[in-house]
C-alpha positions as a Markdown table, in Angstrom:
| # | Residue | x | y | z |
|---|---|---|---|---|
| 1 | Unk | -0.9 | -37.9 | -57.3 |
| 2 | Unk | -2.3 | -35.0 | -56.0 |
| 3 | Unk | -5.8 | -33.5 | -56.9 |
| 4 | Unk | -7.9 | -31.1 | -55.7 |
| 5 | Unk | -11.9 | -31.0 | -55.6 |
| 6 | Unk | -13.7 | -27.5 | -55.1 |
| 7 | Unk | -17.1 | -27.1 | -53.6 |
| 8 | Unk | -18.9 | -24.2 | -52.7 |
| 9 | Unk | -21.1 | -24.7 | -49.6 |
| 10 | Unk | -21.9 | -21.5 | -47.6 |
| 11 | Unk | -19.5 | -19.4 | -49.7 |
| 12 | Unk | -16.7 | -21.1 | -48.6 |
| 13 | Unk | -14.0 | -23.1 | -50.9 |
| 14 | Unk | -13.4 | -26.4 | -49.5 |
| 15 | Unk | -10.6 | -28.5 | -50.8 |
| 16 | Unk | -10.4 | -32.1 | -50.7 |
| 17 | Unk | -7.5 | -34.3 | -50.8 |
| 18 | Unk | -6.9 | -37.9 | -51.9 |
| 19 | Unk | -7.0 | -40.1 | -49.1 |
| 20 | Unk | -3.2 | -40.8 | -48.3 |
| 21 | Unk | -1.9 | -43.2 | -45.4 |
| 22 | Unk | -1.3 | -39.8 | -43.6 |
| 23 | Unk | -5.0 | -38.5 | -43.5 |
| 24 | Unk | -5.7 | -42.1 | -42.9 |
| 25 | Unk | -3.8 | -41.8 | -39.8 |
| 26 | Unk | -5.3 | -38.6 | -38.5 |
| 27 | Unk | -8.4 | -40.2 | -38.8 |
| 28 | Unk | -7.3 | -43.1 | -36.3 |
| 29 | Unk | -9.5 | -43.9 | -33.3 |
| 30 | Unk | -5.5 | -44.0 | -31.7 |
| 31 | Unk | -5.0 | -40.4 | -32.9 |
| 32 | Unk | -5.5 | -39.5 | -29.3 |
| 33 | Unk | -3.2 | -41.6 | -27.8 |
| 34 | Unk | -0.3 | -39.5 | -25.4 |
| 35 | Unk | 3.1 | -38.3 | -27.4 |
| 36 | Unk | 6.6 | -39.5 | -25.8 |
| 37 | Unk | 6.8 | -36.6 | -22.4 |
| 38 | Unk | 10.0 | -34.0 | -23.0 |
| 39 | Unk | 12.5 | -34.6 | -21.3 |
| 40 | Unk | 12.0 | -32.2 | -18.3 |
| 41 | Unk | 14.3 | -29.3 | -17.7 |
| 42 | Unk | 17.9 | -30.1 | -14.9 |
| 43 | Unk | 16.8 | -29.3 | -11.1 |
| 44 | Unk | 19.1 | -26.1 | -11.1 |
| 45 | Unk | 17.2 | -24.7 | -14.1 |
| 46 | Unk | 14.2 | -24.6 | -12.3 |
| 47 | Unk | 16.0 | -22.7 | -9.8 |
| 48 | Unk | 17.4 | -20.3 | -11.9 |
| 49 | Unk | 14.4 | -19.8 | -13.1 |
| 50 | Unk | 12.9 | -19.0 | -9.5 |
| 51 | Unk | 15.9 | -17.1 | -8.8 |
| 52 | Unk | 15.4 | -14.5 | -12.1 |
| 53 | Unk | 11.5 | -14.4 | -11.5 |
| 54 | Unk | 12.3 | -12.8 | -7.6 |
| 55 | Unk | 15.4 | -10.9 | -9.4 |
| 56 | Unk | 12.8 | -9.2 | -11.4 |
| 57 | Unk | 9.8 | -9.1 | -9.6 |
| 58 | Unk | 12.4 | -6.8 | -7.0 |
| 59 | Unk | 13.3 | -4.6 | -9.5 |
| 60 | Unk | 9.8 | -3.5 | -10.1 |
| 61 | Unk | 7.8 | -1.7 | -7.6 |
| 62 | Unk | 4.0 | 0.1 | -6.7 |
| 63 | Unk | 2.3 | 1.3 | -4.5 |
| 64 | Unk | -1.7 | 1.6 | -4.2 |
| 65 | Unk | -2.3 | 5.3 | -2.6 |
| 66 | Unk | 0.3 | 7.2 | 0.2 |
| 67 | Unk | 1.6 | 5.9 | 3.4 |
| 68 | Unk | 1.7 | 9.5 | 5.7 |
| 69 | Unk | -0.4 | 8.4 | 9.2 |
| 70 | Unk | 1.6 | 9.4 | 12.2 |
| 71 | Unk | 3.1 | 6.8 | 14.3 |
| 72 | Unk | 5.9 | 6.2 | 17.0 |
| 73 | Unk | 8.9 | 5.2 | 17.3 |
| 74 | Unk | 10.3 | 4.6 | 20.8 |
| 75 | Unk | 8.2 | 6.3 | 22.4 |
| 76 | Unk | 8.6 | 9.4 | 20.0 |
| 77 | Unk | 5.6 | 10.2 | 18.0 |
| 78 | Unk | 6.4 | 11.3 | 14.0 |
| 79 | Unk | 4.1 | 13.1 | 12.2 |
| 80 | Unk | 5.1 | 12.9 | 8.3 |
| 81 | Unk | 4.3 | 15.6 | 5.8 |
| 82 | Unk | 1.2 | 15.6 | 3.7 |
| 83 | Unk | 1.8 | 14.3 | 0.3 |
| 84 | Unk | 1.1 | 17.7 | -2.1 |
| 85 | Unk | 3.4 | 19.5 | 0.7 |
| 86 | Unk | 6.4 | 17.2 | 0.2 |
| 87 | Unk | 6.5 | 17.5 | -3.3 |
| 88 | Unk | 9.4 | 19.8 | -4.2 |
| 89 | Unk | 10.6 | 19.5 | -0.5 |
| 90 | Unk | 14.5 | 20.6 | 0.1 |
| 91 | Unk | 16.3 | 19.5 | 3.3 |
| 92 | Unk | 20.0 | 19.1 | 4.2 |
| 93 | Unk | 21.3 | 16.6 | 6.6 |
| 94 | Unk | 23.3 | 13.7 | 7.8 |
| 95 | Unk | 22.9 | 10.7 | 5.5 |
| 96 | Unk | 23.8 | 7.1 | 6.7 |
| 97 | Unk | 23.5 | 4.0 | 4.5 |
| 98 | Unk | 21.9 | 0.4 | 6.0 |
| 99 | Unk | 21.4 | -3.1 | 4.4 |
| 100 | Unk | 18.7 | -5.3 | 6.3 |
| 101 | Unk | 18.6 | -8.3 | 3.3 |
| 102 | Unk | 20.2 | -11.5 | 4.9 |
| 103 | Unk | 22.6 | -12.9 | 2.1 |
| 104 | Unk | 21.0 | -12.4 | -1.1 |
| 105 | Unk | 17.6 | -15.2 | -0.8 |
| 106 | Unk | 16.6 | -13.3 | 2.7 |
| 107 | Unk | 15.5 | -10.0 | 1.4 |
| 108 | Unk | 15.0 | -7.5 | 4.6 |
| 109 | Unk | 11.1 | -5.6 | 4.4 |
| 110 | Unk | 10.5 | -1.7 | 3.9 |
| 111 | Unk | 7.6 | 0.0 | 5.3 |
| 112 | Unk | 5.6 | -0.6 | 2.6 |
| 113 | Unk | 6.2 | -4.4 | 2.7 |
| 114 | Unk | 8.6 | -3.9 | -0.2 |
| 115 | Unk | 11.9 | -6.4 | -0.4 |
| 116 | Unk | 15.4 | -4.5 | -0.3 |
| 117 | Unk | 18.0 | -6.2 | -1.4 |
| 118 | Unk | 21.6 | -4.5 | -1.4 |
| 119 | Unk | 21.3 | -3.2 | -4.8 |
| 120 | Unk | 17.8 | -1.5 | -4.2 |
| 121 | Unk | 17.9 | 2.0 | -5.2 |
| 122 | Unk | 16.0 | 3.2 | -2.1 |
| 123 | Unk | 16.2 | 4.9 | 1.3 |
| 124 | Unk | 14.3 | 5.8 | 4.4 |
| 125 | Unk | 13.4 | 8.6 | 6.3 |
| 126 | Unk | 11.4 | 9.6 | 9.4 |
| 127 | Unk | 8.9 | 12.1 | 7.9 |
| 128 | Unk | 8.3 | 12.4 | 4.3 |
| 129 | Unk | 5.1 | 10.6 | 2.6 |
| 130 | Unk | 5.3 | 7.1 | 1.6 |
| 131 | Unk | 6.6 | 6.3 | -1.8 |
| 132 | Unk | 8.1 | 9.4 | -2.9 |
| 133 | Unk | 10.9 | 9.4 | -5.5 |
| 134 | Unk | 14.0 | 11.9 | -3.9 |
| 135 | Unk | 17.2 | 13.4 | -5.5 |
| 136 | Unk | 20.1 | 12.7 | -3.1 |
| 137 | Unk | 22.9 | 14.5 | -3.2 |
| 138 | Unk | 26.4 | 14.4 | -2.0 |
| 139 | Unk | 27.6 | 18.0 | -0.1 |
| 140 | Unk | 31.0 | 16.6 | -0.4 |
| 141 | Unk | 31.6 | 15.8 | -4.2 |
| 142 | Unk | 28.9 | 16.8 | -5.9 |
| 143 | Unk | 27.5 | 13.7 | -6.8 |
| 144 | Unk | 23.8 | 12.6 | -6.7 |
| 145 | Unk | 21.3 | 10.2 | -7.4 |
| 146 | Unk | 17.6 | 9.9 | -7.5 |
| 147 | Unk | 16.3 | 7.2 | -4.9 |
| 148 | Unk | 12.5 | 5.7 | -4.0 |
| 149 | Unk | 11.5 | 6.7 | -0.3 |
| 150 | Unk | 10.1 | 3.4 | 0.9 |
| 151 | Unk | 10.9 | 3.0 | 4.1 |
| 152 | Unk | 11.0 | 4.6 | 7.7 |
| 153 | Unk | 14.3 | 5.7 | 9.3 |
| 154 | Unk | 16.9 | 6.6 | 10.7 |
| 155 | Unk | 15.9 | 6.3 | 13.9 |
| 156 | Unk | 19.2 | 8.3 | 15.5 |
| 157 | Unk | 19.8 | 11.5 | 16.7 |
| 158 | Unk | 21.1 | 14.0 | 13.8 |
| 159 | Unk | 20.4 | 11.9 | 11.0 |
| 160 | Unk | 18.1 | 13.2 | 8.0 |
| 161 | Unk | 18.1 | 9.8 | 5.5 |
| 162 | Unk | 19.3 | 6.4 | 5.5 |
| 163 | Unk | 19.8 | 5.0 | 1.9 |
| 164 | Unk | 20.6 | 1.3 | 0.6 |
| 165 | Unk | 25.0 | 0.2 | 0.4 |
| 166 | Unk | 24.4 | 0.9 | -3.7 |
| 167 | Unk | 23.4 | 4.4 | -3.5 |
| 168 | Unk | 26.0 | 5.1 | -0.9 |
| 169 | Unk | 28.3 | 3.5 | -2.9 |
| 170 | Unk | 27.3 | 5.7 | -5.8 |
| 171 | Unk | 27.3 | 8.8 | -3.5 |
| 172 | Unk | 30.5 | 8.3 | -2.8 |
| 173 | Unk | 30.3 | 7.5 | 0.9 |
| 174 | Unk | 30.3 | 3.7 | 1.1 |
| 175 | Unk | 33.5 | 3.9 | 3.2 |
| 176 | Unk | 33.2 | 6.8 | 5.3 |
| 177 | Unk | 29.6 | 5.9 | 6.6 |
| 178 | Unk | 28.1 | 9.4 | 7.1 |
| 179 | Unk | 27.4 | 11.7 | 4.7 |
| 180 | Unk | 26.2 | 15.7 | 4.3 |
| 181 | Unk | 23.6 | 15.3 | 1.7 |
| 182 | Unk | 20.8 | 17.8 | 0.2 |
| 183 | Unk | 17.5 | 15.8 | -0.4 |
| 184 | Unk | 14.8 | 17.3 | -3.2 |
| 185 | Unk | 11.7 | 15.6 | -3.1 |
| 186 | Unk | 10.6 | 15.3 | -6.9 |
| 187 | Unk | 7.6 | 13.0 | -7.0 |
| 188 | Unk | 5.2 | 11.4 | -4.3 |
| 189 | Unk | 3.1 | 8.6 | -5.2 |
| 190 | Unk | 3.1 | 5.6 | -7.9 |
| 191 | Unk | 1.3 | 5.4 | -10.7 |
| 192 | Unk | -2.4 | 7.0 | -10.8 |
| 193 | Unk | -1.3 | 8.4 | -7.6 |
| 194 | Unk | 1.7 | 10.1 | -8.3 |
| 195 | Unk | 2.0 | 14.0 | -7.4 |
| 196 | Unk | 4.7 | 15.8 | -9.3 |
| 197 | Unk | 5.6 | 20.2 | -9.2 |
């Protein structure tokens, strides 16, 4: 039967309750003993479970501050644009589309220590500021895209941009290799340090 008891001590209601087998068993000096262990998760869960974690920890991407210091290449010395000139920046050129990842577990690193995989939406190229955010688009059909400037490249004669196999595949140009493309350089910078027009 059940019954309640009220008592006011500190301006709190307490309420007691009868003393049932259940309470009695709370109140066991074996109350602490360890419950049965789960049964622990199949070995290829745990993997998809890593797998998902890089998955997504590739998708997202920042960058503390602006990567412009001149270096060399070759022996050729590059000297990439300031970070409030580039914003805005138009150029035309040769585009040509790379993939340095090594099956899908071995991604290949961009300049900024960033992973690419296949299906990054990025590119590279020899002089603009380090990240910048670039619309790419195609002088043959038209199309474009918008792609993160991570990485430094390409490194041959008469070629303006390098992008990942996706965006050429979205360009349009997957096939054929080279590409005429306009670049428009919207955004430099991640985060607190991005630079828009």
């Amino acid at each position: 039967m059940f019954f309640a008891l009220y008592f006011f001590r500190a301006g709190f209601l307490v309420f007691a309750y009868p003393r049932t087998p259940e309470v009695a068993a709370l109140e066991s000096p074996h109350r602490n003993q360890r419950l049965p262990h789960p049964k622990k998760p199949p070995a290829i869960m745990k993997i998809l479970l890593c797998l998902t974690c890089l998955l997504l920890a590739a998708c997202g991407s920042s960058y503390e501050g602006y990567k412009f210091k001149p270096y060399a290449v070759r022996g050729v010395t590059y000297t990439p644009m300031a970070p409030r000139e580039a914003v805005g920046h138009v150029v035309e050129g040769l585009a040509s589309h790379y993939d340095e990842s090594f099956l899908v577990l071995f991604p290949g690193k961009t300049s900024l220590g960033e992973n690419q995989y296949p299906w990054s939406h990025s590119a590279a190229h020899k002089t603009l500021p380090l990240p910048c955010k670039a619309r790419v688009t195609n002088l043959r059909n038209g199309r474009s895209t918008v792609v993160r400037v991570n990485d430094r490249g390409p490194f041959v004669e008469g070629r303006e941009l390098d992008v990942t196999t996706g965006v050429a595949k979205q360009l349009g140009f997957r096939e054929a290799g080279l590409c005429p493309v306009r670049i428009q350089v919207l955004s430099v910078g991640d985060g607190r340090w991005r630079i828009r027009k």
